[in-house]
N, CA, C and O atoms as a Tripos MOL2 file, in Angstrom:
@<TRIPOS>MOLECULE
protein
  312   311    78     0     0
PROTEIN
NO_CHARGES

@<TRIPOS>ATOM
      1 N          28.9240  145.3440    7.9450 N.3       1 UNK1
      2 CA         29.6850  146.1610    8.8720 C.3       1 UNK1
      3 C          29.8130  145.4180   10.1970 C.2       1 UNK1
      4 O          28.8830  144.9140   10.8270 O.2       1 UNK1
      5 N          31.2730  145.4270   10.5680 N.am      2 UNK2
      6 CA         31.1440  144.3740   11.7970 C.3       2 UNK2
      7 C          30.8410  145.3420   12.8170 C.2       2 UNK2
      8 O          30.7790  146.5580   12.6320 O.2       2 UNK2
      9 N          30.5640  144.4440   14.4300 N.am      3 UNK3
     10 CA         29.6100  145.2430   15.1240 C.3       3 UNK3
     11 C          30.7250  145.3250   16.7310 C.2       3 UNK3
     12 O          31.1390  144.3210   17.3110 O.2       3 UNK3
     13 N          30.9370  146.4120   17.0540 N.am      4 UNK4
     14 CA         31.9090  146.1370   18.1820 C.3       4 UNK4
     15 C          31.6340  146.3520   19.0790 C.2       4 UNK4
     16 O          30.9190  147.3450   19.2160 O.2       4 UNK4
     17 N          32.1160  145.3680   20.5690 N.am      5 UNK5
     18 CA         31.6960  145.4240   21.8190 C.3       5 UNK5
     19 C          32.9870  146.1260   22.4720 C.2       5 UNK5
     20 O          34.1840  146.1680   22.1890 O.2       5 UNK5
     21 N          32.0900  146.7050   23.5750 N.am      6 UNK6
     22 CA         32.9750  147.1790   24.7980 C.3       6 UNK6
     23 C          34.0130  146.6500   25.2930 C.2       6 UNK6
     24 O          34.2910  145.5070   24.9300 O.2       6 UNK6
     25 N          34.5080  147.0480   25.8510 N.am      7 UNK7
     26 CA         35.7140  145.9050   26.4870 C.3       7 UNK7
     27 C          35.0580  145.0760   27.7660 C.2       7 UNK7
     28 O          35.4810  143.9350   27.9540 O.2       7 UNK7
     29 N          33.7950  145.7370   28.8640 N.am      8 UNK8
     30 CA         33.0940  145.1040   29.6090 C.3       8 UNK8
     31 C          32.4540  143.9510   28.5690 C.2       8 UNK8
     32 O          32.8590  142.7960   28.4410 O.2       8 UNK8
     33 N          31.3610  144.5820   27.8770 N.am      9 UNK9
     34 CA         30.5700  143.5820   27.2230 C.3       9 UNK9
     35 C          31.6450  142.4380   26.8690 C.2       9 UNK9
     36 O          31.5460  141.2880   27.2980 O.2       9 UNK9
     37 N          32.5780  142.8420   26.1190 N.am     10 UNK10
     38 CA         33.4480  141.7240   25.6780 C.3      10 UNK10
     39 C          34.0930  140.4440   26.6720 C.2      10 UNK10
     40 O          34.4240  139.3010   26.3580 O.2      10 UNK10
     41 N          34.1150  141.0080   27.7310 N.am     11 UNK11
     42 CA         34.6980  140.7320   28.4930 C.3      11 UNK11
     43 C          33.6910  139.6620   29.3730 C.2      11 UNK11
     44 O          34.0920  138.5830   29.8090 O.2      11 UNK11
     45 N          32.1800  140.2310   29.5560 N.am     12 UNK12
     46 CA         31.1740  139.3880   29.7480 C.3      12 UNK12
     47 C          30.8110  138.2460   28.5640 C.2      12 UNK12
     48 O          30.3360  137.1540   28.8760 O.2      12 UNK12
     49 N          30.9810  138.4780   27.7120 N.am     13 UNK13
     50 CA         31.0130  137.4540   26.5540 C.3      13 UNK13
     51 C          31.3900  136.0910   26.5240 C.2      13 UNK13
     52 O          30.7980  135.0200   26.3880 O.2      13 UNK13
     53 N          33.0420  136.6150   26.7630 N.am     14 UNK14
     54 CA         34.0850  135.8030   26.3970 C.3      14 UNK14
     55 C          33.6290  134.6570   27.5300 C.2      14 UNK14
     56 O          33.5890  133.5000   27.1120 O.2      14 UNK14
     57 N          33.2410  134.9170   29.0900 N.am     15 UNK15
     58 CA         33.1740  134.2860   29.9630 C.3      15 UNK15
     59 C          31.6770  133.2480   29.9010 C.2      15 UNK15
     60 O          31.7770  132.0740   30.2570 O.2      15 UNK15
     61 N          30.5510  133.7100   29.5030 N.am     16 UNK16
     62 CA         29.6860  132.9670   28.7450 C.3      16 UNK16
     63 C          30.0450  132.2420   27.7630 C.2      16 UNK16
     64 O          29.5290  131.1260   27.8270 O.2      16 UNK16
     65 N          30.6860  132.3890   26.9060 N.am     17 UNK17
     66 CA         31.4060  131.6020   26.0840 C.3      17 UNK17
     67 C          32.5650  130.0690   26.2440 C.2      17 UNK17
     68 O          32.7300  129.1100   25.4900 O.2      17 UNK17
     69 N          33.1990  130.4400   27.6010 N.am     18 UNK18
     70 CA         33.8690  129.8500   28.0520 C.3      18 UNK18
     71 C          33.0080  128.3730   29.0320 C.2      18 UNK18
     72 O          33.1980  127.1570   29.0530 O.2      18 UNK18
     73 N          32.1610  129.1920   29.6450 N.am     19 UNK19
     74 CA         31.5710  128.4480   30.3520 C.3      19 UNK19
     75 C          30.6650  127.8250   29.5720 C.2      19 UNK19
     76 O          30.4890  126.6310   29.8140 O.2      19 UNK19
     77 N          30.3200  128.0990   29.0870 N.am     20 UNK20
     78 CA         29.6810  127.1680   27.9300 C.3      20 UNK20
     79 C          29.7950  125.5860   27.3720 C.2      20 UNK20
     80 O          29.2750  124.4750   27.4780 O.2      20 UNK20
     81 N          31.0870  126.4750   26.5620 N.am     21 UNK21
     82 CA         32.0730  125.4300   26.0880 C.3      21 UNK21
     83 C          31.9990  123.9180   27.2380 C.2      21 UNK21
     84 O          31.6490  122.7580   27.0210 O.2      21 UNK21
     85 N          32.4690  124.5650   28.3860 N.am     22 UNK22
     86 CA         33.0650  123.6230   29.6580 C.3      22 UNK22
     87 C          31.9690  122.7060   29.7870 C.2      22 UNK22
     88 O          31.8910  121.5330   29.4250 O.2      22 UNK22
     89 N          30.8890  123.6620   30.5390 N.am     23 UNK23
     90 CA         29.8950  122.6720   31.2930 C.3      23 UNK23
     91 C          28.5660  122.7160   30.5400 C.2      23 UNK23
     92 O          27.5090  122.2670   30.9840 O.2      23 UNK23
     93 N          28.7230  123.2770   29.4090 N.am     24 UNK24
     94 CA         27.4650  122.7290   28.7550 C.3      24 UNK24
     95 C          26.1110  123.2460   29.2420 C.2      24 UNK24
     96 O          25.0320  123.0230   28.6940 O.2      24 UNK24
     97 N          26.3390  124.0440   30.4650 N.am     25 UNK25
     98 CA         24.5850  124.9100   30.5610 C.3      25 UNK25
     99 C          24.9990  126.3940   30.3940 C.2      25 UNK25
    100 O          26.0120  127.0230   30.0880 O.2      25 UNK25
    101 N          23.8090  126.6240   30.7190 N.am     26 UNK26
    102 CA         23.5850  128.1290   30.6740 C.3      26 UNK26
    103 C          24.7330  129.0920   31.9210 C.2      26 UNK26
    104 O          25.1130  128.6720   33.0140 O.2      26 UNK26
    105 N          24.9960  130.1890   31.3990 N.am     27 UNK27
    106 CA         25.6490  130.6290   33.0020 C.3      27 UNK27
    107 C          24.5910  132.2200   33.2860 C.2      27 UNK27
    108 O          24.2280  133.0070   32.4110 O.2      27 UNK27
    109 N          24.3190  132.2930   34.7200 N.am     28 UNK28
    110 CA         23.9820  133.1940   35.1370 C.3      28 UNK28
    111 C          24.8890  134.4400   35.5890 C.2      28 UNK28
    112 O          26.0980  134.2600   35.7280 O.2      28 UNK28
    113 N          24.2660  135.8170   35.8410 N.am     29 UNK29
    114 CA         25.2360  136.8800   36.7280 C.3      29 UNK29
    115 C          25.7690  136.4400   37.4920 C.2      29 UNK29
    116 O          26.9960  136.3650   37.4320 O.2      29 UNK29
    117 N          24.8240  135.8070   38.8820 N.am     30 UNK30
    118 CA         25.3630  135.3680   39.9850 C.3      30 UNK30
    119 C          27.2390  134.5600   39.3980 C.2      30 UNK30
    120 O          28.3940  134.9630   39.2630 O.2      30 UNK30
    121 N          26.6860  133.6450   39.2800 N.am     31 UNK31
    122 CA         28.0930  132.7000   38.6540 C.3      31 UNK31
    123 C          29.1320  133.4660   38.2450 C.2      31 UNK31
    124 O          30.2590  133.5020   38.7390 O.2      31 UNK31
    125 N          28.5380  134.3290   36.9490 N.am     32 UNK32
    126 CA         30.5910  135.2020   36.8760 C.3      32 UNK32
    127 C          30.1480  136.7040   37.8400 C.2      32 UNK32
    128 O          30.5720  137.7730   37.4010 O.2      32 UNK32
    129 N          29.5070  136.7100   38.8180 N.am     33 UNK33
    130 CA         29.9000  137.8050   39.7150 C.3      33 UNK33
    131 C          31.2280  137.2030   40.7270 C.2      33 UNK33
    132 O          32.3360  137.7050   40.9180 O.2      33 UNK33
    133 N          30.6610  136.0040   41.2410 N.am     34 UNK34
    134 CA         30.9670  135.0650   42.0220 C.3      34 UNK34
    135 C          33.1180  135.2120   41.7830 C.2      34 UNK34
    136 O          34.0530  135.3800   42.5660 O.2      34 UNK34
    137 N          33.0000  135.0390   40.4020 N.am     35 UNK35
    138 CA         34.7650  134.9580   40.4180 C.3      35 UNK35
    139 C          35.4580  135.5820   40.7510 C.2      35 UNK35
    140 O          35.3460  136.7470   40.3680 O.2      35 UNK35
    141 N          36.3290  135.3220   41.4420 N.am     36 UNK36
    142 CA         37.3120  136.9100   42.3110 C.3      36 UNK36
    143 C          38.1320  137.4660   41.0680 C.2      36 UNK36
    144 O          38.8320  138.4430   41.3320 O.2      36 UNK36
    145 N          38.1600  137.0680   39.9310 N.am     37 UNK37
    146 CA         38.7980  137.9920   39.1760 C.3      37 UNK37
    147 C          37.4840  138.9500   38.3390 C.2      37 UNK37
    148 O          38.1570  139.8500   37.8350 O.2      37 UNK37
    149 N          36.3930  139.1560   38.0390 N.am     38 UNK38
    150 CA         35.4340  139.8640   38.0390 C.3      38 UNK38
    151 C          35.0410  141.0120   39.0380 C.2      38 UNK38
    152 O          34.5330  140.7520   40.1290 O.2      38 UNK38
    153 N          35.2590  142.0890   38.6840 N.am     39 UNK39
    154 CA         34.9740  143.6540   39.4990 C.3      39 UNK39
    155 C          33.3040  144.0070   39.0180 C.2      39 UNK39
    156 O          32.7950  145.0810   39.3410 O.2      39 UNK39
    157 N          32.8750  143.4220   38.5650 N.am     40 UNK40
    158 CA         31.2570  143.9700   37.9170 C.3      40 UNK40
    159 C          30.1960  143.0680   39.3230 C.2      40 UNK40
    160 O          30.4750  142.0180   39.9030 O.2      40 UNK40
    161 N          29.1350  143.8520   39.4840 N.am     41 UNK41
    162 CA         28.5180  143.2010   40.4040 C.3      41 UNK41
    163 C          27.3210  141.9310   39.1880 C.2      41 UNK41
    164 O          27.3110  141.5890   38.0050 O.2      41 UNK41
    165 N          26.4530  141.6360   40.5170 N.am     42 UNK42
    166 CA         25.6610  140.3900   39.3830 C.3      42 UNK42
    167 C          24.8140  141.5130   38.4570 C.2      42 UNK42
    168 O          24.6630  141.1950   37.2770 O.2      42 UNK42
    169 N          24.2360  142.8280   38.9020 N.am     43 UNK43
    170 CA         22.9720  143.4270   38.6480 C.3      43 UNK43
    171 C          23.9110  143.9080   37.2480 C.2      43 UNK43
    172 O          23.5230  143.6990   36.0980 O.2      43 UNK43
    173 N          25.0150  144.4850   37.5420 N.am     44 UNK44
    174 CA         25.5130  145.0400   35.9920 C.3      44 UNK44
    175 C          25.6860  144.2210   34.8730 C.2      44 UNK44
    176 O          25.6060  144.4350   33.6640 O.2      44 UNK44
    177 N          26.0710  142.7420   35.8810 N.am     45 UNK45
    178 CA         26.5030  141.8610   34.5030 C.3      45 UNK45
    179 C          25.1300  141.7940   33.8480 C.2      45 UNK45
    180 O          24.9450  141.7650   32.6320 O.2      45 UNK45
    181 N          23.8850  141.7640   35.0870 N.am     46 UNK46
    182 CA         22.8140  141.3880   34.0500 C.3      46 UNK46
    183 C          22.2780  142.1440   33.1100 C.2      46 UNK46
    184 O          21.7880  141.6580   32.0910 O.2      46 UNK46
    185 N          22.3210  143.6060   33.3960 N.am     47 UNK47
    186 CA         22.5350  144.8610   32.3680 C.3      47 UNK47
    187 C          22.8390  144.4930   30.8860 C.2      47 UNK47
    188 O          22.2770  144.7780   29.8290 O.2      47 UNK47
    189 N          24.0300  143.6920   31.2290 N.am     48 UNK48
    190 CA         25.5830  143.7590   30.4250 C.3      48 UNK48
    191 C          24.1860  142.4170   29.0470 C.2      48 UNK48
    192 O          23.6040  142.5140   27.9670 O.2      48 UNK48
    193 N          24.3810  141.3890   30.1760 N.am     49 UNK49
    194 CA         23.8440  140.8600   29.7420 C.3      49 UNK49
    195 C          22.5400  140.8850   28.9650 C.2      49 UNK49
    196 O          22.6870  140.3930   27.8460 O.2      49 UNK49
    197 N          21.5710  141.2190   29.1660 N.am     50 UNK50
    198 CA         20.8530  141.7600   28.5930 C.3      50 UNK50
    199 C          20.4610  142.8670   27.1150 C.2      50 UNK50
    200 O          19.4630  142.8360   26.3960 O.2      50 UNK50
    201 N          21.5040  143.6560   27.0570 N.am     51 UNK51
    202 CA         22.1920  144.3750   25.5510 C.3      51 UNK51
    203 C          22.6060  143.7590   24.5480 C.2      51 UNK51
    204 O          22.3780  144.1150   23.3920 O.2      51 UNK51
    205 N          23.6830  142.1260   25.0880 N.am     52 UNK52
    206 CA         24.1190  141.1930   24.7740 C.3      52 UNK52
    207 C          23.3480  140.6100   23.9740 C.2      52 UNK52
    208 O          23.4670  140.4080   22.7660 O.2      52 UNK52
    209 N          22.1910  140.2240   25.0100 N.am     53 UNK53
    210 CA         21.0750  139.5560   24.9940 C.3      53 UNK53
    211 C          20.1560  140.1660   23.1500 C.2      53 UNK53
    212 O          20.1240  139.4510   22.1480 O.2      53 UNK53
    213 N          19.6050  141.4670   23.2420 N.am     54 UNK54
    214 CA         19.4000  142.5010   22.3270 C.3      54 UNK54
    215 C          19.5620  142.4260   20.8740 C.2      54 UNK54
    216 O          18.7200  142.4940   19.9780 O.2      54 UNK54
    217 N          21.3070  142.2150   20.8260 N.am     55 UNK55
    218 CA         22.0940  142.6150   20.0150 C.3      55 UNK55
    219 C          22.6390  141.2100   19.0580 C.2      55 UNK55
    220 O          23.5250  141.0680   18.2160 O.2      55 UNK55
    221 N          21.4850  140.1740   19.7500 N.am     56 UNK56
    222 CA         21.6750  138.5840   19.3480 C.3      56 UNK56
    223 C          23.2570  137.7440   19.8900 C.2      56 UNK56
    224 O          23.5770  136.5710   19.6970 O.2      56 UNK56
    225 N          23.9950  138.7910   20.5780 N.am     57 UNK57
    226 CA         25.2210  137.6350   20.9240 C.3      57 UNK57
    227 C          24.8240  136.2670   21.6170 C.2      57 UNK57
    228 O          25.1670  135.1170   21.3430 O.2      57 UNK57
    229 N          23.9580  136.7820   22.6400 N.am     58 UNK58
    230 CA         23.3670  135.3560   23.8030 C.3      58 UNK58
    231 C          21.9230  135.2980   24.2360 C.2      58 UNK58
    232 O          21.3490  136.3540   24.5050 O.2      58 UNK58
    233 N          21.2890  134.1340   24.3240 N.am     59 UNK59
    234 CA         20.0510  134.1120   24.5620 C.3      59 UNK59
    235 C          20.0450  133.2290   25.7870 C.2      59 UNK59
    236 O          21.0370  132.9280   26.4510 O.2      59 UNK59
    237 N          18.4130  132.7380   26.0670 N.am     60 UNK60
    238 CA         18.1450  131.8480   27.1460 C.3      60 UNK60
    239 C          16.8560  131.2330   26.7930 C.2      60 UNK60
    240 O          15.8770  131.7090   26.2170 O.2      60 UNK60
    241 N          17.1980  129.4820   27.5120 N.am     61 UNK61
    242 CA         16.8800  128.9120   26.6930 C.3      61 UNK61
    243 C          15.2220  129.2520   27.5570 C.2      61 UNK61
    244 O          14.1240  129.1490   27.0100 O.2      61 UNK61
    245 N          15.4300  129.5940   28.7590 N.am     62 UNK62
    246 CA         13.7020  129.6500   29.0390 C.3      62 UNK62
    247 C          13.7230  130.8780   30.2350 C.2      62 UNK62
    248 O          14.6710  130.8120   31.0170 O.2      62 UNK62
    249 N          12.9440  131.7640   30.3910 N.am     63 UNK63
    250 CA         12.9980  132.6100   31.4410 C.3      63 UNK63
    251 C          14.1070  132.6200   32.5850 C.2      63 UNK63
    252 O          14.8970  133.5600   32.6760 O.2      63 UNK63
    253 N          14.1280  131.6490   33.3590 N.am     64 UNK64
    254 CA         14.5920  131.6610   34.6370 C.3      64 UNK64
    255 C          15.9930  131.2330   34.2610 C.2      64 UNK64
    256 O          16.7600  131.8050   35.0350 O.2      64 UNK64
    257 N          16.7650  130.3530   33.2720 N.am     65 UNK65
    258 CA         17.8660  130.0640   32.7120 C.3      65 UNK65
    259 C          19.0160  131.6740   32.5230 C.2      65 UNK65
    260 O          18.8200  132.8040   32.0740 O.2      65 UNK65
    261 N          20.1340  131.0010   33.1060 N.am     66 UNK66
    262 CA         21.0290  131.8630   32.4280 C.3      66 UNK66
    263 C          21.3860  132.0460   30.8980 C.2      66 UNK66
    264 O          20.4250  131.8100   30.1650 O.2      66 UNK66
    265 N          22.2600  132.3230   30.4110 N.am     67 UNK67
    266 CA         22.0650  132.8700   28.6660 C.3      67 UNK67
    267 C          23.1670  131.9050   28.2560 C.2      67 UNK67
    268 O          24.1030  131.5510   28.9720 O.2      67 UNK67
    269 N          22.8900  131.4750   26.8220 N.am     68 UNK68
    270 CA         23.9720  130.9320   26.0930 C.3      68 UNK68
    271 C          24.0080  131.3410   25.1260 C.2      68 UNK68
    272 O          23.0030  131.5040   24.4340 O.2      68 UNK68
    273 N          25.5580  131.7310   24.6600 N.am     69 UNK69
    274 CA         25.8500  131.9170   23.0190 C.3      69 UNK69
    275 C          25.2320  131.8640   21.9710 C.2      69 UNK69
    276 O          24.7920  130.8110   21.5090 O.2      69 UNK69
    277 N          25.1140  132.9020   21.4780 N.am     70 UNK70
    278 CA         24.1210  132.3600   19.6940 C.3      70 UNK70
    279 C          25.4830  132.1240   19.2540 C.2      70 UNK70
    280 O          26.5230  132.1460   19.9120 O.2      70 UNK70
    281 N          25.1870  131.7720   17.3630 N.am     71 UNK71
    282 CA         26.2490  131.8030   16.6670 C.3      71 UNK71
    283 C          27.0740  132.8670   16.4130 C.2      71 UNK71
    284 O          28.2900  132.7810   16.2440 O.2      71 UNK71
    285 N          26.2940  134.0650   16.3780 N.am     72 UNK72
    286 CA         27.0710  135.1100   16.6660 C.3      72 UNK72
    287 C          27.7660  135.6240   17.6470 C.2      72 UNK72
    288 O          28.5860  136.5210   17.4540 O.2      72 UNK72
    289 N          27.4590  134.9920   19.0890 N.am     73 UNK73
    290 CA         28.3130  135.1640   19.7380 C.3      73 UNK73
    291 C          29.6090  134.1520   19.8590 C.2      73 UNK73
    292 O          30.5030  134.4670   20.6440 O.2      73 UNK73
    293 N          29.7110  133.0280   19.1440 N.am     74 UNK74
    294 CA         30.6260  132.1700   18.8640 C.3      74 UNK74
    295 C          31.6710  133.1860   17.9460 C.2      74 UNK74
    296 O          32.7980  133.5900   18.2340 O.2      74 UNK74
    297 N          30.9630  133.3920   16.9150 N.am     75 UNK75
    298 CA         31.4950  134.2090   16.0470 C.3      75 UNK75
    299 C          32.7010  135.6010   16.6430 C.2      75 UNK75
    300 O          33.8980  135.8000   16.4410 O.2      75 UNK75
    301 N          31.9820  136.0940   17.1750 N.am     76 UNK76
    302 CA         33.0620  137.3690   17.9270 C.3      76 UNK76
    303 C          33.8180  136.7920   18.7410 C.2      76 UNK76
    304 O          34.9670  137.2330   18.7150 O.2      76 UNK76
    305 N          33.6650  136.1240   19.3290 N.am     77 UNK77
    306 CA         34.7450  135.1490   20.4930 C.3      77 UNK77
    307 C          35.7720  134.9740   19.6730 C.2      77 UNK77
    308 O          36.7250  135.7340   19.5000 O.2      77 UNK77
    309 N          35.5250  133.8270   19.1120 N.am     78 UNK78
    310 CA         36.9390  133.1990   17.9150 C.3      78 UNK78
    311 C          37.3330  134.6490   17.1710 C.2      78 UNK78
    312 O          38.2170  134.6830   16.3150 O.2      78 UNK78
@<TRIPOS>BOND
     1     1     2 1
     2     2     3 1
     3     3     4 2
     4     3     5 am
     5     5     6 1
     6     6     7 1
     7     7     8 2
     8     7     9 am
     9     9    10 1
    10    10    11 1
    11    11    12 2
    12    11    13 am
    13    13    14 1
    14    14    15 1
    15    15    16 2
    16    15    17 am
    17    17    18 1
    18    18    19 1
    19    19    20 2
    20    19    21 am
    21    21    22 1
    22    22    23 1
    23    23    24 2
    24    23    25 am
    25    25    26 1
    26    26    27 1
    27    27    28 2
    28    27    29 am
    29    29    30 1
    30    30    31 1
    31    31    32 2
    32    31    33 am
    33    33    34 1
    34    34    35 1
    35    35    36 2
    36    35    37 am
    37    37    38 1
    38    38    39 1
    39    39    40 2
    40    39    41 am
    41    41    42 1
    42    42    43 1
    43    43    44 2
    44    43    45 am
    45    45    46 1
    46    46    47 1
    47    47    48 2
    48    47    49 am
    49    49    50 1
    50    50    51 1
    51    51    52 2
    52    51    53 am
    53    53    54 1
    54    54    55 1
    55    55    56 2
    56    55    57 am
    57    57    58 1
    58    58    59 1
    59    59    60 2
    60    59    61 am
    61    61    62 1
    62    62    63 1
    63    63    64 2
    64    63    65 am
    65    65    66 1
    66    66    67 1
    67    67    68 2
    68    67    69 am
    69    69    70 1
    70    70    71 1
    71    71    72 2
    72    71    73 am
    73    73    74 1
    74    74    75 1
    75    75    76 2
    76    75    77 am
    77    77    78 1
    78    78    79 1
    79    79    80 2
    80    79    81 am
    81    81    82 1
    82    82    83 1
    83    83    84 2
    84    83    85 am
    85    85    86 1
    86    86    87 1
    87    87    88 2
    88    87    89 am
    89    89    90 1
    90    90    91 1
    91    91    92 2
    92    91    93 am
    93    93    94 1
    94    94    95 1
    95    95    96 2
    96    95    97 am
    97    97    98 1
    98    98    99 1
    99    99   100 2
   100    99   101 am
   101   101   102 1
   102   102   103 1
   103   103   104 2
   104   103   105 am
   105   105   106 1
   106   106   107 1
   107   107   108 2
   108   107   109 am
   109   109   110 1
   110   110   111 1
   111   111   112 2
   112   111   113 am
   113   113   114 1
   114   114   115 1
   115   115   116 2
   116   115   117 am
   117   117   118 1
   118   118   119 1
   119   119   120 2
   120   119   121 am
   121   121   122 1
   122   122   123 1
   123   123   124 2
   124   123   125 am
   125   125   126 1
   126   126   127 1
   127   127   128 2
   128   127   129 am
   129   129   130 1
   130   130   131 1
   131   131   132 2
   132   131   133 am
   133   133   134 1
   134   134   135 1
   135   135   136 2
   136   135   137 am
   137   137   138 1
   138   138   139 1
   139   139   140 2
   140   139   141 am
   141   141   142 1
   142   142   143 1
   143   143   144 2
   144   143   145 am
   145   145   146 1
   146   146   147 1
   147   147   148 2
   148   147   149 am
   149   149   150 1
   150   150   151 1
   151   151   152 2
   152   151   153 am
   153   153   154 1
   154   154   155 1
   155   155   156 2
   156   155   157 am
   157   157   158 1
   158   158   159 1
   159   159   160 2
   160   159   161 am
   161   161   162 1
   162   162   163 1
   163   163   164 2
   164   163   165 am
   165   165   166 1
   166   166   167 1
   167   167   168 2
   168   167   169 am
   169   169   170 1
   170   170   171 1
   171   171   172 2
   172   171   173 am
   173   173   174 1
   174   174   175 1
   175   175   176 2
   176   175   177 am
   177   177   178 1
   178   178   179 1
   179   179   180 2
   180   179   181 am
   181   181   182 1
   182   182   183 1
   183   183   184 2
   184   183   185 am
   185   185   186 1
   186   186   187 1
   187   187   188 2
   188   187   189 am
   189   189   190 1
   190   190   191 1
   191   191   192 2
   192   191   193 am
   193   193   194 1
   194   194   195 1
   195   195   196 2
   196   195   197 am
   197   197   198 1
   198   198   199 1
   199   199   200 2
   200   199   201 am
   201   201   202 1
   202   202   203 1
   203   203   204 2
   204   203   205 am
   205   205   206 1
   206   206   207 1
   207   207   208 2
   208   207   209 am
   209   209   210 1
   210   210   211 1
   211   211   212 2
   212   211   213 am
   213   213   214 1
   214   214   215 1
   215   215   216 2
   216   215   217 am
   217   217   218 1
   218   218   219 1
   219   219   220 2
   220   219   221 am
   221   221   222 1
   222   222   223 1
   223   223   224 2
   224   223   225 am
   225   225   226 1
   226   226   227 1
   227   227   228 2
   228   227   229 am
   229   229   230 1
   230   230   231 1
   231   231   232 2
   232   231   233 am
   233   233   234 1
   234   234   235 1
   235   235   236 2
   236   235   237 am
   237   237   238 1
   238   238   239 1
   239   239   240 2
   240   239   241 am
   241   241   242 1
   242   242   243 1
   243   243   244 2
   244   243   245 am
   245   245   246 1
   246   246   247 1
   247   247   248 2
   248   247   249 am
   249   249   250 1
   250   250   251 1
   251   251   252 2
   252   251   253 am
   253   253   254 1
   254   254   255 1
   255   255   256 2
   256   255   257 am
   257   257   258 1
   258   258   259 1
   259   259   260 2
   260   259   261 am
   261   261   262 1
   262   262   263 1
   263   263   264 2
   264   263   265 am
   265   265   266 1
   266   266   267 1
   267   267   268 2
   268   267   269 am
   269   269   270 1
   270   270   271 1
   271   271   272 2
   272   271   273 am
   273   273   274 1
   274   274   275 1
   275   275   276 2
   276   275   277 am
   277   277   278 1
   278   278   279 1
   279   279   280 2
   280   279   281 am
   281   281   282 1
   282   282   283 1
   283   283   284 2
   284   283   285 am
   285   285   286 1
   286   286   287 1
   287   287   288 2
   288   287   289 am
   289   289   290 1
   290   290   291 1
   291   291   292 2
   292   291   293 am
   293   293   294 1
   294   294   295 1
   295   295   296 2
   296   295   297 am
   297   297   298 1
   298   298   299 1
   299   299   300 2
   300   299   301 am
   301   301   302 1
   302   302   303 1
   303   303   304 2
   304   303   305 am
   305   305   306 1
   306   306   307 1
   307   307   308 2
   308   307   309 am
   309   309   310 1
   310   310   311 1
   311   311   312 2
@<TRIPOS>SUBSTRUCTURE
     1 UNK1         2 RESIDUE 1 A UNK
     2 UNK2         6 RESIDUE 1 A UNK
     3 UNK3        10 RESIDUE 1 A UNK
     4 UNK4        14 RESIDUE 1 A UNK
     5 UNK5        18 RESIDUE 1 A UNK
     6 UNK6        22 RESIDUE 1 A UNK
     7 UNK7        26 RESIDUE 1 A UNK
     8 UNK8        30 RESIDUE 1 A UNK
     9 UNK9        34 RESIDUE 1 A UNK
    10 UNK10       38 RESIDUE 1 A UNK
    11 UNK11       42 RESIDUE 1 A UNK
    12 UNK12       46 RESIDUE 1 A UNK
    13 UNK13       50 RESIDUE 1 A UNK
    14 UNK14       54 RESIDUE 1 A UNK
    15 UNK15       58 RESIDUE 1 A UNK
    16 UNK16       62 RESIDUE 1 A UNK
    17 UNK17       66 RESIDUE 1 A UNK
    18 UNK18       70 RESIDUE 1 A UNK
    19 UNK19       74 RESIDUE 1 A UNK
    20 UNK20       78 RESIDUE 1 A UNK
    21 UNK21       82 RESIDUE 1 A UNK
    22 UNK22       86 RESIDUE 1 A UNK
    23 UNK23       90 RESIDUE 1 A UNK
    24 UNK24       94 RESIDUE 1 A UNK
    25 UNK25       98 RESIDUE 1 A UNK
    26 UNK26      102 RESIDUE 1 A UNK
    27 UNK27      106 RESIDUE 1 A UNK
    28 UNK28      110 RESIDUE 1 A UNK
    29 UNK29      114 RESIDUE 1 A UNK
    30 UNK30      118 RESIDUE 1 A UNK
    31 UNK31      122 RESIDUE 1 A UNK
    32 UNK32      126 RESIDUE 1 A UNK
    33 UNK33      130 RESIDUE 1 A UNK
    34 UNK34      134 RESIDUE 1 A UNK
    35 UNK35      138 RESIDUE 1 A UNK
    36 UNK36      142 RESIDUE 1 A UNK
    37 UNK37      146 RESIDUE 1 A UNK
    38 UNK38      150 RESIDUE 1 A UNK
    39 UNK39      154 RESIDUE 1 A UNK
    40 UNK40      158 RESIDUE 1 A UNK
    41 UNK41      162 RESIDUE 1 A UNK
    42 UNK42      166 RESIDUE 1 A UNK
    43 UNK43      170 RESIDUE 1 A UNK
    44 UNK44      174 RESIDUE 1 A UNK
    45 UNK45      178 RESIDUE 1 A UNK
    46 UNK46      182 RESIDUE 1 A UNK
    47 UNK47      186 RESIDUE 1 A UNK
    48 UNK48      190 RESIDUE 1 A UNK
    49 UNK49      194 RESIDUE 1 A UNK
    50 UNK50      198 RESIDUE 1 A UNK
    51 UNK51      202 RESIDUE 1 A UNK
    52 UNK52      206 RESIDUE 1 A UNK
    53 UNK53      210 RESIDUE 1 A UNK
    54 UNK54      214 RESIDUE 1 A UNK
    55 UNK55      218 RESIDUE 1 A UNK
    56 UNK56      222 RESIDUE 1 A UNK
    57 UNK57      226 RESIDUE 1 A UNK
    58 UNK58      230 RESIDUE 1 A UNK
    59 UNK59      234 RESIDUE 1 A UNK
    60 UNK60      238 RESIDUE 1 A UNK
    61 UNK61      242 RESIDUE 1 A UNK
    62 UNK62      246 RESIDUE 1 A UNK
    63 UNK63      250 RESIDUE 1 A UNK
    64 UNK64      254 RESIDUE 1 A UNK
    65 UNK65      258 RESIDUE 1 A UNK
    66 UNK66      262 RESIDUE 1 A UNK
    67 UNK67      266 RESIDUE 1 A UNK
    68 UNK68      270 RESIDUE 1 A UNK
    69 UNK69      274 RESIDUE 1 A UNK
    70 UNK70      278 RESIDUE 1 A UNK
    71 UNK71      282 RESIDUE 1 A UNK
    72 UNK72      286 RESIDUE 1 A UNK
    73 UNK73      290 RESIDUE 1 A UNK
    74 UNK74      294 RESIDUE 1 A UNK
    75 UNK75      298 RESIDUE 1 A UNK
    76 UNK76      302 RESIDUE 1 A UNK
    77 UNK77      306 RESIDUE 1 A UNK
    78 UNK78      310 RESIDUE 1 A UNK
């Protein structure tokens, strides 16, 4: 049964995903709070993040690191 995200969550996803791709580390709240096209503050994304986190889309690679993509979160992206 496939598993469906919010349009926020999704939306936090896609941008971990992206950034990813690009620069190859981890991304934090701060970072996609930071973008003027983002309306979510850092504390929600980290919420956001965190469920994400939960639900196996994205992990981190050590405490203090922002989160990167599992395969499953590759997976829902594409």
């Amino acid at each position: 049964m496939e598993e469906f995200l919010s349009p926020r969550e999704t939306e936090i996803l896609e941008e971990i995903v992206r950034n990813y791709v690009l620069s190859a580390s981890p991304t934090g709240s701060r970072f996609i709070a930071k973008r003027k096209d983002f309306r979510y503050s850092a504390a929600t994304i980290r919420n956001v993040m965190g469920d994400l986190e939960e639900r196996g889309y994205i992990t981190h690679p050590h405490t203090s690191a922002g989160r990167i993509p599992t395969d499953k979160g590759y997976r829902y992206y594409v």
